[in-house]
FILODO-974469 format. One record per residue (C-alpha): z, y, x; residue in one letter; chain. Coordinates in steps of 0.25 Angstrom, whole numbers, always signed. Layout:
! FILODO-974469
<up:Z, north:Y, east:X, r:A, c:A>
...
//
This chain:
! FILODO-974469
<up:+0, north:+0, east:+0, r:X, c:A>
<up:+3, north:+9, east:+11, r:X, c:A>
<up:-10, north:+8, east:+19, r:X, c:A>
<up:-19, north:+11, east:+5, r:X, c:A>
<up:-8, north:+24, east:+4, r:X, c:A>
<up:-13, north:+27, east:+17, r:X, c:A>
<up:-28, north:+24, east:+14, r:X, c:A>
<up:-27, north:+33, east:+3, r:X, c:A>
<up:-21, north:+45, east:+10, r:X, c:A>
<up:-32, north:+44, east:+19, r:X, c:A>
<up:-43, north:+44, east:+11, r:X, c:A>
<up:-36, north:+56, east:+3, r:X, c:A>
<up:-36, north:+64, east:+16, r:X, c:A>
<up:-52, north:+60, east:+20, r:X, c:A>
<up:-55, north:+68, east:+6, r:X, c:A>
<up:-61, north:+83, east:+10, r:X, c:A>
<up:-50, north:+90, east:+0, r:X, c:A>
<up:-39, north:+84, east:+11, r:X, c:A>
<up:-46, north:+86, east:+22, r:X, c:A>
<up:-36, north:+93, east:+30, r:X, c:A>
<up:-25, north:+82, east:+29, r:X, c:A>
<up:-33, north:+73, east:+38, r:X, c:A>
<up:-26, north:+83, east:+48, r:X, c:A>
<up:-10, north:+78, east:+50, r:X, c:A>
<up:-5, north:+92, east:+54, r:X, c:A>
<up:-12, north:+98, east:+42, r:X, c:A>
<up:-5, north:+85, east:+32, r:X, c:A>
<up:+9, north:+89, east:+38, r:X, c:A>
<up:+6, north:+105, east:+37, r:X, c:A>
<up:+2, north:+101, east:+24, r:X, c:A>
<up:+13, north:+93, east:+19, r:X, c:A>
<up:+21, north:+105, east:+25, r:X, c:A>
<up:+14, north:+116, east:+18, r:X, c:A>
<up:+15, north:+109, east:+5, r:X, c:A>
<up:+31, north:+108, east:+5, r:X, c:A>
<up:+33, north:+123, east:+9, r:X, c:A>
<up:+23, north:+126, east:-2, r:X, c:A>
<up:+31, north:+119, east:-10, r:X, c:A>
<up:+45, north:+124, east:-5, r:X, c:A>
<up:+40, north:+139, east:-9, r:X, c:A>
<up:+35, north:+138, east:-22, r:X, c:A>
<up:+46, north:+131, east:-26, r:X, c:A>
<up:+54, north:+143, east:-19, r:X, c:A>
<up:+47, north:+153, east:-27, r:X, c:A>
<up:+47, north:+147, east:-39, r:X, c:A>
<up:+62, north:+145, east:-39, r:X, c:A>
<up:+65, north:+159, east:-33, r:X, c:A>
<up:+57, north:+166, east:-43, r:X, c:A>
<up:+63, north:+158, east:-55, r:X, c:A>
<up:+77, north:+161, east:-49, r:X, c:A>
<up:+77, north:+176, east:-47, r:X, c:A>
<up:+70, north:+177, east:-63, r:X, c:A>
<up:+81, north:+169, east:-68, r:X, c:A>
<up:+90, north:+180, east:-63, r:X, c:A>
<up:+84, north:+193, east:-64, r:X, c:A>
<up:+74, north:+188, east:-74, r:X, c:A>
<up:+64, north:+200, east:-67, r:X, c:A>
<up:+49, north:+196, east:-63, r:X, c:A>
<up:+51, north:+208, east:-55, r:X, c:A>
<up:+62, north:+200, east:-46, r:X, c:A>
<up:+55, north:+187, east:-45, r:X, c:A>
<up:+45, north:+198, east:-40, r:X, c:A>
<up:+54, north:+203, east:-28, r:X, c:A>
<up:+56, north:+189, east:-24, r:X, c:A>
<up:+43, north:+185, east:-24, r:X, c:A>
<up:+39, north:+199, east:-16, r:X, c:A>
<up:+50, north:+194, east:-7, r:X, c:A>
<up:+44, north:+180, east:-3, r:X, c:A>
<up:+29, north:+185, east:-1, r:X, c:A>
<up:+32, north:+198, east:+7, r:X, c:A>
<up:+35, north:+189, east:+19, r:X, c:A>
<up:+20, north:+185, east:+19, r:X, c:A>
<up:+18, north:+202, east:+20, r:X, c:A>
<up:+26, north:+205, east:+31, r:X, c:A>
<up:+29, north:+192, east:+39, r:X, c:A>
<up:+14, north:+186, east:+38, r:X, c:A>
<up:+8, north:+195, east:+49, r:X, c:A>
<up:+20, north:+191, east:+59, r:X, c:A>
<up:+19, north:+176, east:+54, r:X, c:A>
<up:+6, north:+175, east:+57, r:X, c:A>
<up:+7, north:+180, east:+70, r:X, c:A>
<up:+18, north:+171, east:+74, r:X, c:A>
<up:+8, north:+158, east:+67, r:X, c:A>
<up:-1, north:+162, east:+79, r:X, c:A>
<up:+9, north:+165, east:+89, r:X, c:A>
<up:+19, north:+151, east:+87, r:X, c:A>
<up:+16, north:+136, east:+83, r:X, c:A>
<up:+14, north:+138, east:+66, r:X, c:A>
<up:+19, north:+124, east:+64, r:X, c:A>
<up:+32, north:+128, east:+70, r:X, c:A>
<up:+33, north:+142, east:+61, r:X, c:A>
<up:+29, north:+133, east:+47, r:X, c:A>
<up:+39, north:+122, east:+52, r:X, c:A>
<up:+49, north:+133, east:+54, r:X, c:A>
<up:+47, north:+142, east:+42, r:X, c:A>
<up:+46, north:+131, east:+34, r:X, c:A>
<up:+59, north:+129, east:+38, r:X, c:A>
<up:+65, north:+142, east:+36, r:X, c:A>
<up:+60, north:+143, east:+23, r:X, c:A>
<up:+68, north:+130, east:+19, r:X, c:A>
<up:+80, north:+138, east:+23, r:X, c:A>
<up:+76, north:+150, east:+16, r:X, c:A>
<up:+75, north:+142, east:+1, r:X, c:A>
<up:+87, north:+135, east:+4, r:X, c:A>
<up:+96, north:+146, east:+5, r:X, c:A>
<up:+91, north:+150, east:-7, r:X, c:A>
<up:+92, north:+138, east:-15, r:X, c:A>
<up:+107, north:+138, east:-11, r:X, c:A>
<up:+109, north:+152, east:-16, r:X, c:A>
<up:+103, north:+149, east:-28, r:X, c:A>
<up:+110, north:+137, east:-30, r:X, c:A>
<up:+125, north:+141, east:-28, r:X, c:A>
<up:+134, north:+151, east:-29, r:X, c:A>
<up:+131, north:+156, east:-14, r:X, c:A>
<up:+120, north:+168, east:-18, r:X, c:A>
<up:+127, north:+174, east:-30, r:X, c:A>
<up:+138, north:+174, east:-20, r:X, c:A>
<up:+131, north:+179, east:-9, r:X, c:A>
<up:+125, north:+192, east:-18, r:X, c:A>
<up:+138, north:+195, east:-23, r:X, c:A>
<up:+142, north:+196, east:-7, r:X, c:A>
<up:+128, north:+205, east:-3, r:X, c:A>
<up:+129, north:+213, east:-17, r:X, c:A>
<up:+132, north:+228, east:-15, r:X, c:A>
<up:+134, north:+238, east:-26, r:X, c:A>
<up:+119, north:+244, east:-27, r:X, c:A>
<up:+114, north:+229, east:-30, r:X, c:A>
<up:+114, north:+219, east:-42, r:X, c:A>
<up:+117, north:+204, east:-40, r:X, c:A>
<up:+101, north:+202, east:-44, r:X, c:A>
<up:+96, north:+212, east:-34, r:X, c:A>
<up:+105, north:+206, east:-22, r:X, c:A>
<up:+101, north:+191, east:-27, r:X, c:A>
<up:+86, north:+194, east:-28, r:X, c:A>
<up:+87, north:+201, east:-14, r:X, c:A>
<up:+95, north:+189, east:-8, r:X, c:A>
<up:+82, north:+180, east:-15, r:X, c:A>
<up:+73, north:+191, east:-10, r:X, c:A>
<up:+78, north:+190, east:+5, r:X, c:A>
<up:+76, north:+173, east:+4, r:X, c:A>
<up:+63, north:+174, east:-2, r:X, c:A>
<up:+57, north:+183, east:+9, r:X, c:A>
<up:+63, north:+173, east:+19, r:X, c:A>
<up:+56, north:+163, east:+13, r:X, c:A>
<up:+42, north:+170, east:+12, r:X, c:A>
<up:+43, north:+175, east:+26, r:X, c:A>
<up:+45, north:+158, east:+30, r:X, c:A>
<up:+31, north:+157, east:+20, r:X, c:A>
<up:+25, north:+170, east:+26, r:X, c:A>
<up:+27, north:+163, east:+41, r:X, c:A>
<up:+22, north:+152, east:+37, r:X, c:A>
<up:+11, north:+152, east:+31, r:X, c:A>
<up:+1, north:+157, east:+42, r:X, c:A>
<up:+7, north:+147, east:+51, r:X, c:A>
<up:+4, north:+135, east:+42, r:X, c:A>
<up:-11, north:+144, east:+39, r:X, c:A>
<up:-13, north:+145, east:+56, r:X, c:A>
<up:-9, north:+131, east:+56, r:X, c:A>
<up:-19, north:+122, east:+47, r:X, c:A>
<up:-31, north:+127, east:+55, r:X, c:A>
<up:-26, north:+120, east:+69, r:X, c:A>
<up:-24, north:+107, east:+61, r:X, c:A>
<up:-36, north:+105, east:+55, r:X, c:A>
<up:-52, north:+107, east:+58, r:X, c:A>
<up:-59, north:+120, east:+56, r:X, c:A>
<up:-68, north:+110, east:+44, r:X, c:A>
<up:-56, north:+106, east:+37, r:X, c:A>
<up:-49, north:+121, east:+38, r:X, c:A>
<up:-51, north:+123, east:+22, r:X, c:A>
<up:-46, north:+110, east:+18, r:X, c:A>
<up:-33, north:+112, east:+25, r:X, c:A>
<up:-31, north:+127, east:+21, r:X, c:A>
<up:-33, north:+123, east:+6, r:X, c:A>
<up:-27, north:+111, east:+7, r:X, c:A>
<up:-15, north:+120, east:+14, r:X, c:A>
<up:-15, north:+131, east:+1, r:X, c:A>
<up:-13, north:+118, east:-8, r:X, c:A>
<up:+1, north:+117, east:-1, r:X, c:A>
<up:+5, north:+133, east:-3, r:X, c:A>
<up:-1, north:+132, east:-18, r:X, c:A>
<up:+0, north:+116, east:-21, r:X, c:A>
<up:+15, north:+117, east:-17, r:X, c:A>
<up:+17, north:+124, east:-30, r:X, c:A>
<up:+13, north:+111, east:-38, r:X, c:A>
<up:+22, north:+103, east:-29, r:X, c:A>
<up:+34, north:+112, east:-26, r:X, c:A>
<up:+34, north:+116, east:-42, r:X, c:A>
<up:+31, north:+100, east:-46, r:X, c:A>
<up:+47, north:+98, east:-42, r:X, c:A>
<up:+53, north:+111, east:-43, r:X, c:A>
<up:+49, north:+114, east:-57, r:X, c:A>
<up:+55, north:+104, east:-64, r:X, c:A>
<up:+67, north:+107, east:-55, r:X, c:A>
<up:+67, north:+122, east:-59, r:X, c:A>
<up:+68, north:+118, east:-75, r:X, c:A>
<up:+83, north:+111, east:-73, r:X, c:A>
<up:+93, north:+121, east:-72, r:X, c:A>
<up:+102, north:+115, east:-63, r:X, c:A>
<up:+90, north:+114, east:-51, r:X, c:A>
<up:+82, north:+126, east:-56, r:X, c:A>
<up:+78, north:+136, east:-46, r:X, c:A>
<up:+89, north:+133, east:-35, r:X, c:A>
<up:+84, north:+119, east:-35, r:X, c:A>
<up:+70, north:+121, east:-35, r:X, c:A>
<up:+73, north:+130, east:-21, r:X, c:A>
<up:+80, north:+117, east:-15, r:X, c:A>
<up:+68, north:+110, east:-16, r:X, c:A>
<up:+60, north:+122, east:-12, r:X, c:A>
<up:+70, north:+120, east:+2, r:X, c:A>
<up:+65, north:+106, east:+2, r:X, c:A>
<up:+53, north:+106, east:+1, r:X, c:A>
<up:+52, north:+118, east:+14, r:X, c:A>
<up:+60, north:+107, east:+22, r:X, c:A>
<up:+48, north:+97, east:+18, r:X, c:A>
<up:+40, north:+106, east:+23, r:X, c:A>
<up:+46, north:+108, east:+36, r:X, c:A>
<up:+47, north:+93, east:+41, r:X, c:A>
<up:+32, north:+91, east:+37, r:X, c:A>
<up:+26, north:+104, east:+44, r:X, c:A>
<up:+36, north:+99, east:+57, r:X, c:A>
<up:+27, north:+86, east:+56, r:X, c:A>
<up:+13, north:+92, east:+60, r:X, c:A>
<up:+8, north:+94, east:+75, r:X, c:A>
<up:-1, north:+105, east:+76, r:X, c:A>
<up:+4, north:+117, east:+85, r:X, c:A>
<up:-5, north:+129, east:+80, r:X, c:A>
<up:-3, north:+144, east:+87, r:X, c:A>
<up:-13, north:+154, east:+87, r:X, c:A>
<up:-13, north:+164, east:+101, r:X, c:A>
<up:-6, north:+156, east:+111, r:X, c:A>
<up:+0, north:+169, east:+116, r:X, c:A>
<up:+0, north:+181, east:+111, r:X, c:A>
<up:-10, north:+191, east:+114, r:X, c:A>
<up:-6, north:+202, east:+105, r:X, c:A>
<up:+9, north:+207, east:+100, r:X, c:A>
<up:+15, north:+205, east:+87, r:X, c:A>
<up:+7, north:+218, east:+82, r:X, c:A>
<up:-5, north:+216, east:+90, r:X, c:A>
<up:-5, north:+203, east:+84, r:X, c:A>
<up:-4, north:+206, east:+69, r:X, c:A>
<up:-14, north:+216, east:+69, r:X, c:A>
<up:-26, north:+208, east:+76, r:X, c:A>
<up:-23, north:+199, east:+61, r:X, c:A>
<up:-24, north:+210, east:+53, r:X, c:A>
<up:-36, north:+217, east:+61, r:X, c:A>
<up:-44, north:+203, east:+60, r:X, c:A>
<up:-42, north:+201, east:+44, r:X, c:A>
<up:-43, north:+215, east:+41, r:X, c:A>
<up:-57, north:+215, east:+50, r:X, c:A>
<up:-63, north:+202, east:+48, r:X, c:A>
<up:-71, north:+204, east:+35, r:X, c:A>
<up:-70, north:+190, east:+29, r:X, c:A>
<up:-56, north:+189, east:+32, r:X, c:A>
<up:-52, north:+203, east:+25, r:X, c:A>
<up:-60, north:+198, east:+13, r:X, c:A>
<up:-51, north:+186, east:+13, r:X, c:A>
<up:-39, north:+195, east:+13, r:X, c:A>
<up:-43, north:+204, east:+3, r:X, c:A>
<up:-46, north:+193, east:-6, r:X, c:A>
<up:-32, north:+185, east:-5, r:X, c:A>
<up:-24, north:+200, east:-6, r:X, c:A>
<up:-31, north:+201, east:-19, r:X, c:A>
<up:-27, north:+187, east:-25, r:X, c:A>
<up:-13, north:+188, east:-19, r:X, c:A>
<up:-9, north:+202, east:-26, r:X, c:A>
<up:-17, north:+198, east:-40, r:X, c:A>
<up:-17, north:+183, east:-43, r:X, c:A>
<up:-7, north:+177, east:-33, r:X, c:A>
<up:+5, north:+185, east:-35, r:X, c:A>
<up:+12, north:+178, east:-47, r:X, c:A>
<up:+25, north:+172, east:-42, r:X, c:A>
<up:+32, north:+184, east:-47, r:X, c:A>
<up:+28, north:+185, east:-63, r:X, c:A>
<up:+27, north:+170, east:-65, r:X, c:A>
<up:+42, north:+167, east:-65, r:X, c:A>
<up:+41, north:+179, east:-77, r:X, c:A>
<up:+27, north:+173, east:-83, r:X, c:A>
<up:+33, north:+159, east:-84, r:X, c:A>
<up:+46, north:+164, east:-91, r:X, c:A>
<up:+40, north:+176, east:-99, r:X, c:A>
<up:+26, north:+172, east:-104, r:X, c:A>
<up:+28, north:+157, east:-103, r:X, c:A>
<up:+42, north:+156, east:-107, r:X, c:A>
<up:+49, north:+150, east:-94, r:X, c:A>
<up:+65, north:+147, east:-95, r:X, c:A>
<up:+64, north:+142, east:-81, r:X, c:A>
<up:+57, north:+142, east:-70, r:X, c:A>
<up:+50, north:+128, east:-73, r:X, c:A>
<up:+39, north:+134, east:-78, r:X, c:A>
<up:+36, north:+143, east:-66, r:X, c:A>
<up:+37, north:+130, east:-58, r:X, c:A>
<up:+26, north:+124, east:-66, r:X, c:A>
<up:+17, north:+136, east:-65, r:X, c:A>
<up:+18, north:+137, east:-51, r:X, c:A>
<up:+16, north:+120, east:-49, r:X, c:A>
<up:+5, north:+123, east:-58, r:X, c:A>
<up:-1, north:+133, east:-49, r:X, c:A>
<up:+1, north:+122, east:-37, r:X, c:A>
<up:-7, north:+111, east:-43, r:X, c:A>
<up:-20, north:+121, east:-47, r:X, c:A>
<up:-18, north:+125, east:-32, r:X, c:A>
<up:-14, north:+111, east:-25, r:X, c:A>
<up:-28, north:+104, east:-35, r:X, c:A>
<up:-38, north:+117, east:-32, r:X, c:A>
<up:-35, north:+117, east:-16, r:X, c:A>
<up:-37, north:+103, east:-14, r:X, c:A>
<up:-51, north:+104, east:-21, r:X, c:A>
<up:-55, north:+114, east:-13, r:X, c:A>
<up:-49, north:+109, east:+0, r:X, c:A>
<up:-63, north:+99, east:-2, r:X, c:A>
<up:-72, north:+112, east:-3, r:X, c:A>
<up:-80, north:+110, east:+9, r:X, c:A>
<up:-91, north:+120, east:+8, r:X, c:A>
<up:-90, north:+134, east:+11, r:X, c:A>
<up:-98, north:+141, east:-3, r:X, c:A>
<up:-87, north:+132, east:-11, r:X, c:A>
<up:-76, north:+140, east:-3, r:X, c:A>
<up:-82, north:+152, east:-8, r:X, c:A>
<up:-84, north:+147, east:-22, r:X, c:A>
<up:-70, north:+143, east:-22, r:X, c:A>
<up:-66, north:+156, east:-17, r:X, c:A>
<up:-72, north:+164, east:-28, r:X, c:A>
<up:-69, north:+156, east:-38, r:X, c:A>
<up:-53, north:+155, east:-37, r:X, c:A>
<up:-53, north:+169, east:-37, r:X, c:A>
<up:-57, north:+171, east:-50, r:X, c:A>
<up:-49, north:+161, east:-56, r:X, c:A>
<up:-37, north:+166, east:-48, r:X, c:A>
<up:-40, north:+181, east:-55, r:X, c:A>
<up:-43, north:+173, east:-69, r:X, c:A>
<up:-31, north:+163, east:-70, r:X, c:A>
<up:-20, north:+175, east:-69, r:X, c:A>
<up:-27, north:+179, east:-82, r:X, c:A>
<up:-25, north:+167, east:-90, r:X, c:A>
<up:-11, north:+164, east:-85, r:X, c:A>
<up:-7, north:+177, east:-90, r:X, c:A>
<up:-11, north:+172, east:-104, r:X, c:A>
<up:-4, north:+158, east:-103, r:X, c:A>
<up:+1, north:+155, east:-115, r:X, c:A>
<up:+11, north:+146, east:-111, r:X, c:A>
<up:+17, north:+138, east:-100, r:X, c:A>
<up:+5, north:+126, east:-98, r:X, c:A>
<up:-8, north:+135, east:-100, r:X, c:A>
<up:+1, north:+144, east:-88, r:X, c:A>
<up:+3, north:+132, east:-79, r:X, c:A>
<up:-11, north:+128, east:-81, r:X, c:A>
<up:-14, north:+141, east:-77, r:X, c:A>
<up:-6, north:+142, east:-65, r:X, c:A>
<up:-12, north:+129, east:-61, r:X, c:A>
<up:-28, north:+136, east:-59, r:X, c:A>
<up:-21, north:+149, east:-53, r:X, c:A>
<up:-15, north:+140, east:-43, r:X, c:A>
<up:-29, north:+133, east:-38, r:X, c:A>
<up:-36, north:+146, east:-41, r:X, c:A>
<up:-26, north:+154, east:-29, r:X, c:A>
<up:-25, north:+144, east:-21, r:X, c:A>
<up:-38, north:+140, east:-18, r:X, c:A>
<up:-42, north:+155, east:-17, r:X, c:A>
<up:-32, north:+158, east:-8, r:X, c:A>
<up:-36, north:+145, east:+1, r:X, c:A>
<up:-49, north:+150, east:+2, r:X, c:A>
<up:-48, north:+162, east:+8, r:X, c:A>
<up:-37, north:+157, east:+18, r:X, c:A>
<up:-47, north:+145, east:+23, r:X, c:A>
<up:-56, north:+158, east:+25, r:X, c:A>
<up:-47, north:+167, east:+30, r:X, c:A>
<up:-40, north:+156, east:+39, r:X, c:A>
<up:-56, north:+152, east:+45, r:X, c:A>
<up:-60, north:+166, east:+48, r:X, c:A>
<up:-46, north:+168, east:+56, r:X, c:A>
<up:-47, north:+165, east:+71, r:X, c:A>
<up:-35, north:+154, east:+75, r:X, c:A>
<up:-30, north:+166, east:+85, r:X, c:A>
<up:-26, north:+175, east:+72, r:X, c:A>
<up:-24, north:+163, east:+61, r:X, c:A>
<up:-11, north:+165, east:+61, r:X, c:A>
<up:-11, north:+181, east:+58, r:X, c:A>
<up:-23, north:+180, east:+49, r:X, c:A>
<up:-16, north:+170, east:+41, r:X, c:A>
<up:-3, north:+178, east:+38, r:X, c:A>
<up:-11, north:+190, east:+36, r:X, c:A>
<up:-18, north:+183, east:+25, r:X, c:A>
<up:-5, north:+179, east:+20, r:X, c:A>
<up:+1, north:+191, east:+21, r:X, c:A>
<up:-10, north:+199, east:+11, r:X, c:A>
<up:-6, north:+187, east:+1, r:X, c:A>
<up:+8, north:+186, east:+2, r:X, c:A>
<up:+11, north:+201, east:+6, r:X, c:A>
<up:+2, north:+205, east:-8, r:X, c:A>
<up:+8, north:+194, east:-16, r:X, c:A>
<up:+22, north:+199, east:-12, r:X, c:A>
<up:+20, north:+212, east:-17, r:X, c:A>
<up:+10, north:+209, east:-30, r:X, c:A>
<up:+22, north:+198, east:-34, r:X, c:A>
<up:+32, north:+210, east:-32, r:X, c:A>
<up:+24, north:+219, east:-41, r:X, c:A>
<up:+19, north:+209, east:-52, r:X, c:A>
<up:+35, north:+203, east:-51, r:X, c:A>
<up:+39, north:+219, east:-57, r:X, c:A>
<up:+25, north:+218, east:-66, r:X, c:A>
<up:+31, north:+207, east:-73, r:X, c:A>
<up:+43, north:+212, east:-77, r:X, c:A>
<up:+38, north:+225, east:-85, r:X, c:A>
<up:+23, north:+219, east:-90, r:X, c:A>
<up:+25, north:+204, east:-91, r:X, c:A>
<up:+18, north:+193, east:-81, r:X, c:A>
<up:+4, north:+191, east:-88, r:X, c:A>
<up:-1, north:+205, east:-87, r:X, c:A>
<up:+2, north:+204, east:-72, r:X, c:A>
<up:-7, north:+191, east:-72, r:X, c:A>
<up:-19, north:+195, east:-80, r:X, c:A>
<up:-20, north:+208, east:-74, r:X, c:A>
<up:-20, north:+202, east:-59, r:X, c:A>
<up:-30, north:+192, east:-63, r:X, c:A>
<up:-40, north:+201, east:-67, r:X, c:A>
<up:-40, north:+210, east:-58, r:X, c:A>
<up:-41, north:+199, east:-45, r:X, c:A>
<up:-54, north:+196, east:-53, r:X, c:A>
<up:-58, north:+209, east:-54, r:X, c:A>
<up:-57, north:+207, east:-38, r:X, c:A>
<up:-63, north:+196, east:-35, r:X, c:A>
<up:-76, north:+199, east:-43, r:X, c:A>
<up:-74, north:+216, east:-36, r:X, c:A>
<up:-74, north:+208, east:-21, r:X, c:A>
<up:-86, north:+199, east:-24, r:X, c:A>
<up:-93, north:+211, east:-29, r:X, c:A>
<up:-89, north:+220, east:-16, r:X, c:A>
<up:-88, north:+211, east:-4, r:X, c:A>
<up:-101, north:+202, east:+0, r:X, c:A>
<up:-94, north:+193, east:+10, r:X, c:A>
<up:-84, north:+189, east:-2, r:X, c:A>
<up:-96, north:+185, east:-10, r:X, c:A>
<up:-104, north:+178, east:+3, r:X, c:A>
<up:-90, north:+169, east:+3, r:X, c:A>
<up:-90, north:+167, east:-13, r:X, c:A>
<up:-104, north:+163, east:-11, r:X, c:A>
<up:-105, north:+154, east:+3, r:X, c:A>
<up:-90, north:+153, east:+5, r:X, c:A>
<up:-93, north:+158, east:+20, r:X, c:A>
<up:-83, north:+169, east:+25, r:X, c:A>
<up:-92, north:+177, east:+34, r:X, c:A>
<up:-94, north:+192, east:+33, r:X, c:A>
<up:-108, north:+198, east:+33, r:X, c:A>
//
């Protein structure tokens, strides 16, 4: 029985959709990329659904989420730097890490007596026990997006050292399947969790901890030693600046950015009004319902980038490319009209592979036009236009929400990324040569 399990996991990796996880580094960064992913969705989730249940404010799930992006605003640049400059296994394998200490101290706080204790300790006269308690949150959650922010471009500079140049899409898509898939899986065990009041939220943020350490033991597991400049040519600010000047001069690049910053700040920036949207238009009394949007979310992603991990040629790409960004400005639309929680989830679920696979793409493009030398800074400058703008449009949709309501925020976003996408096929000619050939050269 054992041999046939065998045969059958190797015929499974021979097919083109899995290319990449003929590659053993690539399977164990994977594996590890998949718990993390897991470990912050499930994070997120019960954060947000903790600090609503106290405040009941979309407004301070708004903060908290501002709190866990800003890290990818004003630590990315450095983080990428230092993904050139050391070993990235080693920074994954340590902020993995970190971030496992992070989300249990604050599964402890929320669990026992020790954070009402510790506000009523730090609370001065000017401040309330809700704004002390959400700062506290606040400070954990930056702590935790700056262990993400670090990350990220490491694991991104990585994945090109431990797979060929032809199989490079294959692994970057199959590699956004673990940030978006890990909602499925994450939300697959912690929903349920969050609907039992004696687990609930604090629960869910234990197994968050667990799944970080998962993580950490299978990314300590791979071999590939990957650094960018084996010394140093430049300082810090030297440094950070030859990123910028190359994305902000390299035309195809800088169509790429563009691009993502407008997705981000109009159809990507939802963590904050969902937790309202599930409990206001859908009539939520806990946060399962919010777990079951966002699994939903994870399986449109996890099934849409596995079938595009088998697109080969490049017009498909382009196809692909042009195509999820007008469901992604469409589907915004229709989740505002919901009529209730299944039509919701169903609708989540296309959002999800709609994103994910847009957002794949123009990192595979973004990470083949980058020289190896300035992977590392290129990649958490992409990161930093899509986390830096989500932190803020959450912050501000987060406030929205609270005087007009959820829906308005989602139909009006949708619409106008549409408007967008049709103004930058019109106005920009190498857009339209990649929609058409897939081919990201400039004229």
């Amino acid at each position: 029985m054992f041999p046939k399990k065998l045969q059958f996991a190797q015929r499974a990796i021979e097919l083109p959709h899995l290319a990449a996880f003929r590659y053993r580094d690539y399977r164990y960064t994977w594996l590890a990329n998949m718990c993390s992913g897991a470990a912050m969705w499930t994070f997120i989730v019960a954060i947000t659904w903790l600090i609503l249940e106290k405040s009941g404010k979309s407004g301070d799930v708004g903060i908290l989420t501002f709190a866990s992006m800003l890290p990818f605003l004003v630590v990315s640049p450095i983080a990428g730097l230092i993904a050139d400059r050391l070993d990235r296994r080693s920074i994954v394998r340590f902020t993995f890490l970190a971030s496992a200490v992070v989300t249990a101290l604050v599964a402890v706080l929320a669990y026992t007596d020790a954070f009402e204790s510790m506000v009523h300790g730090l609370i001065s006269p000017v401040m309330s026990l809700d704004a002390v308690e959400l700062m506290l949150l606040g400070i954990l959650t930056f702590a935790s997006g700056t262990m993400r922010s670090t990350q990220e471009p490491a694991i991104a500079s990585l994945i090109p050292n431990q797979v060929p140049q032809r199989d490079l899409l294959n692994a970057i898509t199959l590699n956004a399947a673990t940030r978006h898939g890990a909602r499925f899986f994450g939300l697959l065990v912690a929903s349920p969790l969050l609907a039992i009041d004696v687990i609930g939220a604090p629960g869910v943020l234990i197994l968050s901890t667990l799944f970080q350490l998962a993580g950490t033991v299978l990314i300590s597991m791979a071999k590939t030693r990957s650094t960018g400049e084996s010394a140093p040519q430049h300082g810090l600010f030297r440094s950070m600046i030859d990123g910028l000047v190359y994305i902000y001069t390299d035309r195809m690049i800088s169509i790429f950015i563009l691009l993502v910053a407008f997705h981000c700040a109009l159809v990507m920036s939802y963590d904050s009004v969902m937790p309202v949207f599930t409990r206001n238009a859908l009539g939520a009394v806990d946060g399962s319902i919010l777990g079951y949007m966002v699994m939903g979310f994870g399986i449109g992603s996890l099934i849409v980038t596995v079938l595009m991990a088998g697109v080969r040629t490049e017009r498909n790409k382009g196809r692909w490319l042009l195509w999820t960004g007008i469901v992604s400005g469409v589907i915004p639309i229709l989740l505002a009209f919901s009529p209730s929680t299944i039509p919701a989830i169903v609708v989540a679920t296309v959002m999800g592979g709609a994103q994910s696979a847009f957002m794949a793409l123009t990192t595979t493009y973004v990470q083949t036009l980058a020289p190896d030398r300035l992977r590392g800074r290129i990649s958490s400058l992409y990161i930093l236009h899509a986390g830096g703008i989500m932190a803020f449009a959450n912050l501000g949709y987060g406030f929205i929400a609270d005087l007009y309501s959820s829906p308005p925020i989602l139909y009006a976003t949708g619409a106008i990324f549409l408007v967008f996408i049709f103004s930058a096929n019109a106005s920009l000619p190498d857009l339209r040569r990649v929609y058409r050939t897939g081919q990201a050269v400039a004229a």
